[in-house]
N, C-alpha and C positions, 0 to 999 in steps of 0.2 A: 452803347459801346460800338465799337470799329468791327465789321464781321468779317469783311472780304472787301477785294474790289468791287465794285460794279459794273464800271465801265472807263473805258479811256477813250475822250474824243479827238477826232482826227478828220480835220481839215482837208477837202483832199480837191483836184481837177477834175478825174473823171472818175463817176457813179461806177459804170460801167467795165471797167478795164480793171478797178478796185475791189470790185467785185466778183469780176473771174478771178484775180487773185488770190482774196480771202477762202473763196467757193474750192477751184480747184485745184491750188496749192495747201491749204491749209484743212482742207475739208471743214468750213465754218458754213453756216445756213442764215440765210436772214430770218430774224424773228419776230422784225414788223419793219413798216415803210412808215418816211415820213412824206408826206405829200402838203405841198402849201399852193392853191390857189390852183389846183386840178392838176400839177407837176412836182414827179417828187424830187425831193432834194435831199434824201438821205434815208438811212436807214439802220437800224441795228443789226450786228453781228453778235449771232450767238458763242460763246468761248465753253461753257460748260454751266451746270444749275444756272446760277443767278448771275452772271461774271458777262459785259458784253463791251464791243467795241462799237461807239459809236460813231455813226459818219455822216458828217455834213458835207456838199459841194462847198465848197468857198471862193473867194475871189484869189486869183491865179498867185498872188501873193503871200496868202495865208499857210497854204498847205505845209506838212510837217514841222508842225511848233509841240513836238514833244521828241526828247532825246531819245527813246524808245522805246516800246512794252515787249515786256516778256511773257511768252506764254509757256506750260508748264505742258508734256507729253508725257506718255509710258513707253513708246517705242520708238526713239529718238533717229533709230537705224532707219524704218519704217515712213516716218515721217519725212525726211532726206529724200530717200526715194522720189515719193511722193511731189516733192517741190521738184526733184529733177527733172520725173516721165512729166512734170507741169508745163517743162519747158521755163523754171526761172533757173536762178543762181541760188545757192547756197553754200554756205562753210562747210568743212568737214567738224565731224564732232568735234569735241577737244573735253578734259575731264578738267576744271575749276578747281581753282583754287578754295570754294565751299562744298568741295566733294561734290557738286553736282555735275552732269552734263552738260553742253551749253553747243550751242551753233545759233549763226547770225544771219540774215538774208534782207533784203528791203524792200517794200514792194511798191506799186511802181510811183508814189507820188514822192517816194526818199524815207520813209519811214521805215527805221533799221527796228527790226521785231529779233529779238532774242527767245529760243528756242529753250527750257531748260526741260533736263528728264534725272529728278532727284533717285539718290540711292538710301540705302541703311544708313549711311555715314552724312547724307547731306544736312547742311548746318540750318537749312530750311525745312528741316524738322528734329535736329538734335539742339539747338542751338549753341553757343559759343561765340570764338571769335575766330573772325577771316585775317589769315596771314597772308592778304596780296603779294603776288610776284611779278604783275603788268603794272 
């Protein structure tokens, strides 16, 4: 059976600049390299347990071919911060129509990452159904 994600992969230009990204806007750690032919080309991001982003270099065409991943936080306030003293862009909160948190940002290859930070009432752990209003 289905347990969790495990990872979302993402195509991207530069190792590097992807990197500071994930590292010092998002606080994520790389949890291996991939290395082909004595140069690496990629590497995993760790998101939490078992949950990672994976990142290949691609050819300049490729990058961002997924609509977006979300990652799920406890202190959404906190985490905003963090992206701002990063020196990126981010949303201001905003509370979801599935009673969760939510803010949007992209980092720098276009890949728009959604932020959520679930309460008591969110429907990603009471279930139900969503009455969109966007």
């Amino acid at each position: 059976m289905i347990k969790r994600l495990a990872h979302v992969c993402l195509y991207i230009n530069d190792l590097d600049a992807t990197e500071a990204f994930y590292r010092d806007a998002l606080g994520l750690e790389i949890q291996f390299d991939f290395i082909r032919n004595d140069a690496p080309f990629g590497y995993y991001l760790k998101v939490g347990n078992t949950s990672f982003i994976e990142v290949f270099k691609g050819d300049p065409g490729t990058p961002g071919n997924i609509n977006h991943l979300c990652l799920e936080c406890d202190d959404m306030d906190a985490v905003i911060q963090k992206i701002r003293d990063a020196g990126h862009e981010v949303s201001d909160k905003i509370y979801g129509d599935d009673f969760a948190y939510q803010c949007w940002l992209t980092d720098p290859n276009g890949v728009r990452i959604e932020l959520h930070e679930y309460t008591d009432k969110s429907l990603q752990h009471t279930g139900g159904t969503c009455y969109a209003k966007w």
